[in-house]
Backbone as CSV, one residue per row, in Angstrom:
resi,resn,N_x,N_y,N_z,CA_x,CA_y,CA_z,C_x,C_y,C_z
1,UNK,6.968,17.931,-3.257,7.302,17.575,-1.884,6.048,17.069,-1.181
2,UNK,6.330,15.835,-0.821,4.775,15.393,0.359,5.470,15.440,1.692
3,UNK,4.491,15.250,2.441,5.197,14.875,3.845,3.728,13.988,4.414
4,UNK,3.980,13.539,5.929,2.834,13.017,6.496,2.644,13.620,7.791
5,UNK,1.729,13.982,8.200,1.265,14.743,9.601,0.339,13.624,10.521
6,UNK,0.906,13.903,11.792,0.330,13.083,12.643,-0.864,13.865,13.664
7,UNK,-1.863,13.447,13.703,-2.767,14.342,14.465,-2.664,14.060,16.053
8,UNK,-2.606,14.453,16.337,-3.125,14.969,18.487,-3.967,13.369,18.928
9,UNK,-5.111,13.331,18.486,-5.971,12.441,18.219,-6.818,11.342,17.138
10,UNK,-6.974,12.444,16.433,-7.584,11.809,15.026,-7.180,12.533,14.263
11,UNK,-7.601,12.159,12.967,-6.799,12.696,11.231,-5.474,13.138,11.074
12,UNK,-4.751,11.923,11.141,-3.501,11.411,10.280,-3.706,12.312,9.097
13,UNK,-2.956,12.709,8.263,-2.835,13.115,7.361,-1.662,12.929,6.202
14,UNK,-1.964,12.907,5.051,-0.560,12.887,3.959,-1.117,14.160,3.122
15,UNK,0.301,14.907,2.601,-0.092,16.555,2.190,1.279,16.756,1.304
16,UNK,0.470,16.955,0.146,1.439,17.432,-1.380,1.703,18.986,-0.528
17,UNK,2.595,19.305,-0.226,3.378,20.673,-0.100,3.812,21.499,-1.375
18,UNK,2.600,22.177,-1.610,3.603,23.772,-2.710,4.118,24.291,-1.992
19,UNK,4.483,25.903,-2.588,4.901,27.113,-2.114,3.952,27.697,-1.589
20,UNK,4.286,28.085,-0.523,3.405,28.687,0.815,2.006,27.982,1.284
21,UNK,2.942,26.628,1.202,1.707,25.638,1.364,1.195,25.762,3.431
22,UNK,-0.114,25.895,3.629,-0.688,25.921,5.235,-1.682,25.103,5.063
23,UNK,-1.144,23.959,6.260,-2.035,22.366,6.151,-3.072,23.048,7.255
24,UNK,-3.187,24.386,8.295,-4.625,24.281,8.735,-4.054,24.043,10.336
25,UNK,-3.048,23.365,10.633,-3.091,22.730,12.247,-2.851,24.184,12.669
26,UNK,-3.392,23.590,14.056,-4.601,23.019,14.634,-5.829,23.710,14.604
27,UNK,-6.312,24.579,14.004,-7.010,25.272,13.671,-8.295,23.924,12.478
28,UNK,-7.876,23.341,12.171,-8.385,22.407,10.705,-7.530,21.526,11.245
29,UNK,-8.069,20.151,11.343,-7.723,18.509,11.386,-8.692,17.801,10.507
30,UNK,-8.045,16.879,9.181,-8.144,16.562,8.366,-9.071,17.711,7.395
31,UNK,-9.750,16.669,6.462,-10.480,17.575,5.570,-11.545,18.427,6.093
32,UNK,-11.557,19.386,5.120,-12.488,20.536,5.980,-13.843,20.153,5.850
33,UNK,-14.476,19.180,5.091,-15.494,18.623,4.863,-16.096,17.421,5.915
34,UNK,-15.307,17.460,7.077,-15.295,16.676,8.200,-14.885,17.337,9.766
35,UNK,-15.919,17.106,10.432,-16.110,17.908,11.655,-14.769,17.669,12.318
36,UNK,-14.413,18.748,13.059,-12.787,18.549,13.956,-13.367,18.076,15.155
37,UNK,-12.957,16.528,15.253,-13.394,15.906,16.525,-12.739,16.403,17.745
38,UNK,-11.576,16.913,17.793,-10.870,17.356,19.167,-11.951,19.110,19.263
39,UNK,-12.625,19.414,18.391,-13.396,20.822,19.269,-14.698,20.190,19.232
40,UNK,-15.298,18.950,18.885,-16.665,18.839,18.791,-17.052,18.458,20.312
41,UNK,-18.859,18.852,20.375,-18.987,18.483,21.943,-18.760,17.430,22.219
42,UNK,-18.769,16.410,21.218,-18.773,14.662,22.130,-17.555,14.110,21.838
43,UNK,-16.259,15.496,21.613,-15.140,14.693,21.300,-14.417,14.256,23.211
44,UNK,-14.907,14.681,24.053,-14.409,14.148,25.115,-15.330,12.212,25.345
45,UNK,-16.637,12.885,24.979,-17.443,11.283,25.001,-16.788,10.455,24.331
46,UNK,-15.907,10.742,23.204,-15.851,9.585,22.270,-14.083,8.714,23.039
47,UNK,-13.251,9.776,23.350,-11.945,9.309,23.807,-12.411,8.670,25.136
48,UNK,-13.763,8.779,26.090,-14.116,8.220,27.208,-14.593,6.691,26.762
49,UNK,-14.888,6.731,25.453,-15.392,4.954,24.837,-17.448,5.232,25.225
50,UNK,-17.408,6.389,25.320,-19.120,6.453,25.365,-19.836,6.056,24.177
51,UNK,-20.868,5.537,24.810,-21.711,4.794,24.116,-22.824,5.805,22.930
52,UNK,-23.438,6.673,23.474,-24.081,7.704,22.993,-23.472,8.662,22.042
53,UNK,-21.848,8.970,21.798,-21.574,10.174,21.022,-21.046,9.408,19.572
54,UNK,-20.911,9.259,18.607,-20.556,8.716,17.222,-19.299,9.051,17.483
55,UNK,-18.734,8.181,16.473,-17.122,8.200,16.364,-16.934,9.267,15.268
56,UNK,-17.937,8.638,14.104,-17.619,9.638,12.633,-18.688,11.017,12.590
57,UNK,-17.650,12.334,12.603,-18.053,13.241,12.423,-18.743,13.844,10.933
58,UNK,-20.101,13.998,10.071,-19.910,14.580,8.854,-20.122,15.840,8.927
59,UNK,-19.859,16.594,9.979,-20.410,18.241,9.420,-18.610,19.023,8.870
60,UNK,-18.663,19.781,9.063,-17.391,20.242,8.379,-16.572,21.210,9.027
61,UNK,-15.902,22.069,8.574,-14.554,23.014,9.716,-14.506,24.403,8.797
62,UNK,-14.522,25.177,9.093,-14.173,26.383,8.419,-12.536,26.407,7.669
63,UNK,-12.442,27.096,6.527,-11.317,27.442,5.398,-10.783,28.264,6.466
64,UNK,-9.491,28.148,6.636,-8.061,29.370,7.644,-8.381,30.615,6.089
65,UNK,-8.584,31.636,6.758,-8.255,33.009,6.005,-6.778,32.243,5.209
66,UNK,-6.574,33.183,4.273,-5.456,33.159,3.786,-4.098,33.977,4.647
67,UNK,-3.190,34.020,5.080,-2.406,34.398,5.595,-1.208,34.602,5.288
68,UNK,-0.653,35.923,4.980,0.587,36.407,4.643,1.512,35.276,3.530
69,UNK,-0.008,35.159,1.746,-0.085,34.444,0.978,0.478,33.123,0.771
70,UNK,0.265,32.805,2.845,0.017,31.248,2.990,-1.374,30.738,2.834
71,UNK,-1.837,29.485,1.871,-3.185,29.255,1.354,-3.254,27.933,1.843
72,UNK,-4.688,27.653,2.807,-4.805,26.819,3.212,-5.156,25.303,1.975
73,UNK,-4.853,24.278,2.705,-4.571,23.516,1.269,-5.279,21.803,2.401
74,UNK,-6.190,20.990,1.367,-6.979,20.116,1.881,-6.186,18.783,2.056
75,UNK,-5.685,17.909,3.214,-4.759,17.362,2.696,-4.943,15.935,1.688
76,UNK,-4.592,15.688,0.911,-4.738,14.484,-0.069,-5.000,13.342,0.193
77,UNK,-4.572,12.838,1.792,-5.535,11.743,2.512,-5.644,11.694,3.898
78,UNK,-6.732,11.748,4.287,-6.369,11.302,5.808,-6.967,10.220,5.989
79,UNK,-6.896,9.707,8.027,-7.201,8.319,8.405,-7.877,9.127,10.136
80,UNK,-8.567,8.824,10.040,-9.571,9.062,10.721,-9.161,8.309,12.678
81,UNK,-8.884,7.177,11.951,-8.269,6.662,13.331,-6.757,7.348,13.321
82,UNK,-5.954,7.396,13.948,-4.534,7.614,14.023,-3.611,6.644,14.083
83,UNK,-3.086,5.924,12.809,-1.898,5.523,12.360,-0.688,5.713,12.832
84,UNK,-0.221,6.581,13.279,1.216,7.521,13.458,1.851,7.212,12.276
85,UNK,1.531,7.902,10.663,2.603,7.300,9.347,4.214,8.615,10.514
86,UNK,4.901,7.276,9.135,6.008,7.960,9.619,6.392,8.420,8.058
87,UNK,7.404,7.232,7.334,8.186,7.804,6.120,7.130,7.915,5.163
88,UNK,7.441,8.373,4.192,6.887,8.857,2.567,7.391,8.712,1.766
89,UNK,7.970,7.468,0.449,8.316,7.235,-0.229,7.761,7.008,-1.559
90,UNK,9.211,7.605,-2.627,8.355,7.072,-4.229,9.700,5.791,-4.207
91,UNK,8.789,4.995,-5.103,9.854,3.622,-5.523,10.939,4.134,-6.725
92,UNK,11.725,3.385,-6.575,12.619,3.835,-8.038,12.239,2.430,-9.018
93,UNK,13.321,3.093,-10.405,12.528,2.707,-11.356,12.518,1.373,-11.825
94,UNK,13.549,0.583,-11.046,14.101,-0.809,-10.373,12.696,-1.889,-9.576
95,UNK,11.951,-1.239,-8.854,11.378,-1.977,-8.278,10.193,-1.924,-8.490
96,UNK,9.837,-1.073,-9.791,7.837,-1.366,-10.294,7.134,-0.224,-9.520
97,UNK,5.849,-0.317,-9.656,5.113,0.420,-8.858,5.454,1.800,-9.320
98,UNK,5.619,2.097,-10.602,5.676,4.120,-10.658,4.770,4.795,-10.588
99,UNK,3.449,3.902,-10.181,2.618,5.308,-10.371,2.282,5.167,-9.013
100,UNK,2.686,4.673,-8.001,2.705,4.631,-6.572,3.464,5.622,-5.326
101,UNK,3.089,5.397,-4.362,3.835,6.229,-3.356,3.663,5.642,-2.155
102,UNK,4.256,5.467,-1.811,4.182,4.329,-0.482,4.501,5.190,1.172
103,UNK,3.597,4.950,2.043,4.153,5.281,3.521,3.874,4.767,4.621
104,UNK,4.837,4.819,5.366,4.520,3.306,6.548,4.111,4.578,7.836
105,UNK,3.428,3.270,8.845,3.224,3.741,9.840,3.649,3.419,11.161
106,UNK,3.444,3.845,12.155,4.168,3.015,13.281,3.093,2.316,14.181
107,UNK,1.601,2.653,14.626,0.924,2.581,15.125,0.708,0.522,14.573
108,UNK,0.717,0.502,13.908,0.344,-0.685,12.932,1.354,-1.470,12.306
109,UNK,2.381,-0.965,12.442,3.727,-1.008,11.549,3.165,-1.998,10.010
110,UNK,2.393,-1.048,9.691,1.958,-1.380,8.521,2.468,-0.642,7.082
111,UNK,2.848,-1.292,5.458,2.899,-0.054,4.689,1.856,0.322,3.685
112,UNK,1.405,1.331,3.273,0.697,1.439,2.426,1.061,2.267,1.399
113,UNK,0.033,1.644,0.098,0.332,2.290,-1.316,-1.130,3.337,-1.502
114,UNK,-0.587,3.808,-2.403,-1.143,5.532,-2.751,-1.090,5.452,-4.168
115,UNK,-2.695,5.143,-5.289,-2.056,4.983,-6.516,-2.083,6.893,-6.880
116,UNK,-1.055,7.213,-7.554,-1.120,8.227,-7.426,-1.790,8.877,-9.210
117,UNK,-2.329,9.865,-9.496,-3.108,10.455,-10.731,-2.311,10.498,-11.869
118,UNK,-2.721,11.450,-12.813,-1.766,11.257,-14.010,-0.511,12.795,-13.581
119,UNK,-1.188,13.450,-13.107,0.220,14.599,-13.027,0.683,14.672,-11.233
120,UNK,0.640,13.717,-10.607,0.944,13.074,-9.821,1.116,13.928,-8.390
121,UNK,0.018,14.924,-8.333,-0.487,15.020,-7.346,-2.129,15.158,-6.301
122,UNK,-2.146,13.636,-6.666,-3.180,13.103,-5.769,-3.039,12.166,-5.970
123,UNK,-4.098,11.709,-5.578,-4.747,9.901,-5.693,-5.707,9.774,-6.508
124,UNK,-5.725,8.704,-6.829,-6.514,7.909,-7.737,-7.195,6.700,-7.591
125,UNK,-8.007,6.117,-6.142,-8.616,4.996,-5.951,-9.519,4.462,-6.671
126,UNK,-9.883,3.107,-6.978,-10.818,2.399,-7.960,-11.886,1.941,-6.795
127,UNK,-11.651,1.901,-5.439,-12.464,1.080,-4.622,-13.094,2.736,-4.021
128,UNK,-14.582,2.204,-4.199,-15.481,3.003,-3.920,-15.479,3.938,-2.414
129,UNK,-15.007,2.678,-2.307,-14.739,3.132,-0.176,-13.887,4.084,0.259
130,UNK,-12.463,4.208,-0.940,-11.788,5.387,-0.682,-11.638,6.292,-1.703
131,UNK,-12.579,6.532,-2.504,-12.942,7.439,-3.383,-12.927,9.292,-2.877
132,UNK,-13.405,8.697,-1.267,-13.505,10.455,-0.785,-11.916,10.987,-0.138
133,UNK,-11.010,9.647,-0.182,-9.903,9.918,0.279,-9.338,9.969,1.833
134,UNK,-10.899,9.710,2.624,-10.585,9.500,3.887,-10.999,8.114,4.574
135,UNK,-10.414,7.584,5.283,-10.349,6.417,6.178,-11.449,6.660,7.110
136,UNK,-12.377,6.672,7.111,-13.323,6.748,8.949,-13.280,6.000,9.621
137,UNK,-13.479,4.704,9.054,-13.200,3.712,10.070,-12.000,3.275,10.624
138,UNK,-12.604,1.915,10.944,-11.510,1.180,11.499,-10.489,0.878,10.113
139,UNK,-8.916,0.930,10.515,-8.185,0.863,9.335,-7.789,-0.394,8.861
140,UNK,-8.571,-1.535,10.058,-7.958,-3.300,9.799,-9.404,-3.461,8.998
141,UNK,-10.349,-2.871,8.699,-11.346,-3.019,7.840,-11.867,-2.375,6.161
142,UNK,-10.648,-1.737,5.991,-10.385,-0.700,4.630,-9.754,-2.022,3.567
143,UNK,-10.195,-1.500,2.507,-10.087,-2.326,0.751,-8.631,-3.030,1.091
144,UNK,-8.180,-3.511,0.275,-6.801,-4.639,0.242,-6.557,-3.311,-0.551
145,UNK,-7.010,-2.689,-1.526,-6.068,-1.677,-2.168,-5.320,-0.868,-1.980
146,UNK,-5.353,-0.171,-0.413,-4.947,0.241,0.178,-3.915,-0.409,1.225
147,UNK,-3.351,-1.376,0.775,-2.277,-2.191,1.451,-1.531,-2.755,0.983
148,UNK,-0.230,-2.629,1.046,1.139,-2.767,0.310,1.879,-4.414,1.184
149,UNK,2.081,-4.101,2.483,2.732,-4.842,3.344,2.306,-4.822,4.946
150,UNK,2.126,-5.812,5.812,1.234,-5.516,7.040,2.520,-6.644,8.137
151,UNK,2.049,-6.483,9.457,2.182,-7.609,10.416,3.867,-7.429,10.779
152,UNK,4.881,-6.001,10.761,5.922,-5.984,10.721,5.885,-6.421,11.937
153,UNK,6.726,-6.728,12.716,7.272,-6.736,14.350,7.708,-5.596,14.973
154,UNK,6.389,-4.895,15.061,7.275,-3.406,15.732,6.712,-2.231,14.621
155,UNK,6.533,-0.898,15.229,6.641,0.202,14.656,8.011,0.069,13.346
156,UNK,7.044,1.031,12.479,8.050,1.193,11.268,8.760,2.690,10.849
157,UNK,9.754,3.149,11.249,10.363,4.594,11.298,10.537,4.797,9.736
158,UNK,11.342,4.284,9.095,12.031,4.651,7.639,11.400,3.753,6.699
159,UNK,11.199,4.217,5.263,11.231,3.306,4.071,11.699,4.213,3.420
160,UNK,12.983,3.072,1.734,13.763,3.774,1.202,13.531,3.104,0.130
161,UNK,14.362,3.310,-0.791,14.404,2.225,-2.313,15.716,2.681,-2.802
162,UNK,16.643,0.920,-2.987,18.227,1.568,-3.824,18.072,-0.060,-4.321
163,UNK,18.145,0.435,-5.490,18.340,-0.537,-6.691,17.368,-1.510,-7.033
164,UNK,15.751,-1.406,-6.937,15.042,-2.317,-6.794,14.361,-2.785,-5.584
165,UNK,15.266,-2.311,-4.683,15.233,-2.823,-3.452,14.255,-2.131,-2.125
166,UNK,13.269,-1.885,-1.410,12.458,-1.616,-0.329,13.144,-2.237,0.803
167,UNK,14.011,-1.179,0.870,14.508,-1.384,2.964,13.257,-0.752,3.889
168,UNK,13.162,-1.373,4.926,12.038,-1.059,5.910,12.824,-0.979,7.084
169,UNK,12.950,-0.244,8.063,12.993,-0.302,9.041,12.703,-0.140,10.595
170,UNK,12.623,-1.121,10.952,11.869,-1.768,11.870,12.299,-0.779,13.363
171,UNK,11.680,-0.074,14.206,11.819,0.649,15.187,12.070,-0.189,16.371
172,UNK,11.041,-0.893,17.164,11.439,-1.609,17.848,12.358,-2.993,17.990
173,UNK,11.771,-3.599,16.414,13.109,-4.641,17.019,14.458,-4.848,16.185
174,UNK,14.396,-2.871,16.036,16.043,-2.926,15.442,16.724,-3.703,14.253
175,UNK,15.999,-3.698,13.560,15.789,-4.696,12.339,15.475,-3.978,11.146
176,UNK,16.242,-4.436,9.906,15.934,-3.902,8.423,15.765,-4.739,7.425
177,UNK,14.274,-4.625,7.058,14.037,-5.489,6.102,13.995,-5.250,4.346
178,UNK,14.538,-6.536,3.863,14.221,-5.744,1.953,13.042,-6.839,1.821
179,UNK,12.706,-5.961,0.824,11.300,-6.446,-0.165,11.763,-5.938,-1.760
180,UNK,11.848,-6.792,-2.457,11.917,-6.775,-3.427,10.588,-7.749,-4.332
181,UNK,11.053,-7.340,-5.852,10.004,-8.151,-6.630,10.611,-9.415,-6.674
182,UNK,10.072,-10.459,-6.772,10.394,-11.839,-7.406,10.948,-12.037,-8.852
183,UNK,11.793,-12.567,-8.513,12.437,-12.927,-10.448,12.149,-14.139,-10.464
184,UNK,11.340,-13.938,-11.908,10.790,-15.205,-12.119,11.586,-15.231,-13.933
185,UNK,12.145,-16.791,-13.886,12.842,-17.066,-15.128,11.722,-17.828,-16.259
186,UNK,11.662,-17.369,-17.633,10.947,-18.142,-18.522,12.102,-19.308,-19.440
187,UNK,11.208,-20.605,-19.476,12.212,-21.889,-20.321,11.440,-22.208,-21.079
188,UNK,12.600,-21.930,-22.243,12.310,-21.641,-23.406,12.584,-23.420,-24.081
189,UNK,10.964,-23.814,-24.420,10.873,-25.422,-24.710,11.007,-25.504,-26.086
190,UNK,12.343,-26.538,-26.358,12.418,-26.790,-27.757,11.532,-27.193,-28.462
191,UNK,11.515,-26.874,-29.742,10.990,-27.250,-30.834,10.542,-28.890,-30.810
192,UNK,11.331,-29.426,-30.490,11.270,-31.097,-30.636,10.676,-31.823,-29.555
193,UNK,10.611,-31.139,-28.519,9.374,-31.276,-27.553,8.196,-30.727,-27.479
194,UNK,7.600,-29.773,-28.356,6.716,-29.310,-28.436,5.965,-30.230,-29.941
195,UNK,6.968,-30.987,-30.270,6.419,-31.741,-31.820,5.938,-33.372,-31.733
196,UNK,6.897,-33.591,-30.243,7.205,-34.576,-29.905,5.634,-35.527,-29.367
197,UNK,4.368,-35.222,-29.079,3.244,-35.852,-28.976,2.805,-36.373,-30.677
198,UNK,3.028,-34.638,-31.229,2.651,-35.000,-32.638,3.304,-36.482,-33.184
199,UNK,4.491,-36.476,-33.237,5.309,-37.350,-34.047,4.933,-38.657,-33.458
200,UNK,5.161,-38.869,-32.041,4.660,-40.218,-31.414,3.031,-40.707,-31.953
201,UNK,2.180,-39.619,-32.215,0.825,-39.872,-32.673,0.744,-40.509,-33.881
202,UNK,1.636,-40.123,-34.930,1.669,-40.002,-36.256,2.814,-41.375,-36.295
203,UNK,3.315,-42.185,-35.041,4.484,-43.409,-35.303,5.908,-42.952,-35.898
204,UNK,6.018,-41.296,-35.977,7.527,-41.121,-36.437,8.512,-41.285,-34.917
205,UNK,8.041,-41.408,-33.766,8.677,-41.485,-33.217,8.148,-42.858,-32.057
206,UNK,9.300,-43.359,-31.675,8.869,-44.206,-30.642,8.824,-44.266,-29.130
207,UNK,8.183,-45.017,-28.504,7.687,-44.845,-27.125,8.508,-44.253,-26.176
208,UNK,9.614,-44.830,-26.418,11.143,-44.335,-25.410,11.395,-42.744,-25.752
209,UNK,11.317,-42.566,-27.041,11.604,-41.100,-26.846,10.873,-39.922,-26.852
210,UNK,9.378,-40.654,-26.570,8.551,-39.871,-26.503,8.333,-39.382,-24.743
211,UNK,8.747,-40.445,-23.620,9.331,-40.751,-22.756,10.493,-39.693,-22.267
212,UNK,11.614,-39.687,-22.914,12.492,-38.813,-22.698,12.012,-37.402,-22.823
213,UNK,11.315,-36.985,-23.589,10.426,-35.838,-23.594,9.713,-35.371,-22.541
214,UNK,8.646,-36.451,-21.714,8.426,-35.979,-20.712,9.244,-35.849,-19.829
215,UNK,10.543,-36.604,-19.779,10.914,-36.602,-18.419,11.712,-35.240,-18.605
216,UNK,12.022,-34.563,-19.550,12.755,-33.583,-19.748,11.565,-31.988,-19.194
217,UNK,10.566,-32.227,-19.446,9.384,-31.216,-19.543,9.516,-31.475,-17.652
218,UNK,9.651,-32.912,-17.116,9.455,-32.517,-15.723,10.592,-32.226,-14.901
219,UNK,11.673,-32.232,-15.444,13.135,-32.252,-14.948,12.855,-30.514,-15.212
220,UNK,12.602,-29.780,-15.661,12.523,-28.487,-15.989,11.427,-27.824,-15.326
221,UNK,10.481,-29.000,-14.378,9.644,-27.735,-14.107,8.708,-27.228,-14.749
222,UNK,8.432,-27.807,-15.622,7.316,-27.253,-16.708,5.888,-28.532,-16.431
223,UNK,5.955,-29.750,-16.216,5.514,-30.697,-15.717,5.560,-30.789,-13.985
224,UNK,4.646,-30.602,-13.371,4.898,-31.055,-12.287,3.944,-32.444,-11.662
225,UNK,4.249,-33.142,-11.175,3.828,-34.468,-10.599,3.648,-33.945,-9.138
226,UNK,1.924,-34.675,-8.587,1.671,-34.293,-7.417,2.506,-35.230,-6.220
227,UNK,2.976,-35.329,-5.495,3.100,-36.133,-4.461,1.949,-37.115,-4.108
228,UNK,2.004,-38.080,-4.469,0.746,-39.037,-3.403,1.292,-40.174,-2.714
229,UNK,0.305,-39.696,-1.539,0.938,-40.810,-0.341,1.028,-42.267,-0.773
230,UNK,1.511,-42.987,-0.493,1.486,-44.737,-0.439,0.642,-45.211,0.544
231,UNK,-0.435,-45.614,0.647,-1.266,-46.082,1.022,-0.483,-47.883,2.079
């Protein structure tokens, strides 16, 4: 079970849920290896746009005791700015992407992918930048790897998958979109066009039907001719 948590202010969060799983709020916002900006002193400077207090916190937050063998648990990603994610989706087996997990947000109405590990709870980034699993910055400045689909019209409430298919739906302008993969068809070129330079080279065949060959290779799409203007 994942879910996604929205913070007060800062650290968004996404969180693999066990049994007697405790994500920490509000006590702990994002990883504990990162200062909780809503108790730090310059977290009022920083929501004022002051010049003097840093945006990115590195000192860290104390572990929640364990509690009535609820165990506090680090969450698997956060975003430093606040996103508002909303849904949390895995793709089905129709539309690619299995070792993925996808969740949109509303702040951005943006979606993003999550490559996920081999026993498929965490992540697994190749780009150095999100190796620690958290976003600090700005989120229009993070790897392309971390981006599935962007620029919706509007906050994004739901994402689903039935039959291949990625419905999105669109919050404000009431709208549902699919995304699917592209089908792309392979043409399968006869034998006698693939022989057909040879034979014209060699005089078994003549000009005209060496001719019909191409025009067949471009009638198919396999040849394409540029457009040029007429001068």
């Amino acid at each position: 079970l994942w879910d996604t948590e929205n913070g007060e202010n800062y650290f968004d969060e996404i969180n693999l849920v066990k049994p007697r799983f405790n994500s920490g709020w509000n006590s702990v916002i994002g990883p504990t290896d990162r200062e909780n900006p809503d108790t730090h002193p310059c977290a009022g400077g920083v929501l004022g746009n002051e010049s003097n207090c840093p945006v990115e916190y590195r000192g860290s937050q104390p572990i929640p005791p364990t509690f009535e063998n609820f165990v506090y648990s680090d969450p698997e990603f956060s975003f430093h700015q606040t996103v508002g994610p909303t849904a949390i989706a895995f793709p089905d087996d129709s539309f690619g992407y299995s070792d993925m997990l996808f969740v949109s947000d509303y702040h951005f109405a943006t979606i993003y992918k999550f490559p996920l590990n081999s026993d498929r709870t965490g992540f697994n980034f190749s780009n150095p930048e999100l190796v620690d699993l958290v976003v600090d910055g700005d989120i229009h400045m993070q790897p392309k790897e971390l981006f599935f689909a962007y620029n919706f019209p509007g906050g994004i409430s739901d994402i689903t998958f039935h039959n291949g298919v990625m419905y999105v739906a669109n919050l404000l302008g009431g709208t549902i979109y699919k995304i699917y993969p592209i089908q792309t068809t392979e043409t399968s070129i006869p034998d006698w066009i693939k022989n057909n330079a040879g034979w014209w080279a060699t005089g078994q065949i003549d000009e005209n039907s060496y001719v019909l060959g191409l025009q067949w290779l471009i009638t198919n799409g396999i040849i394409k001719i540029p457009i040029i203007e007429q001068l």
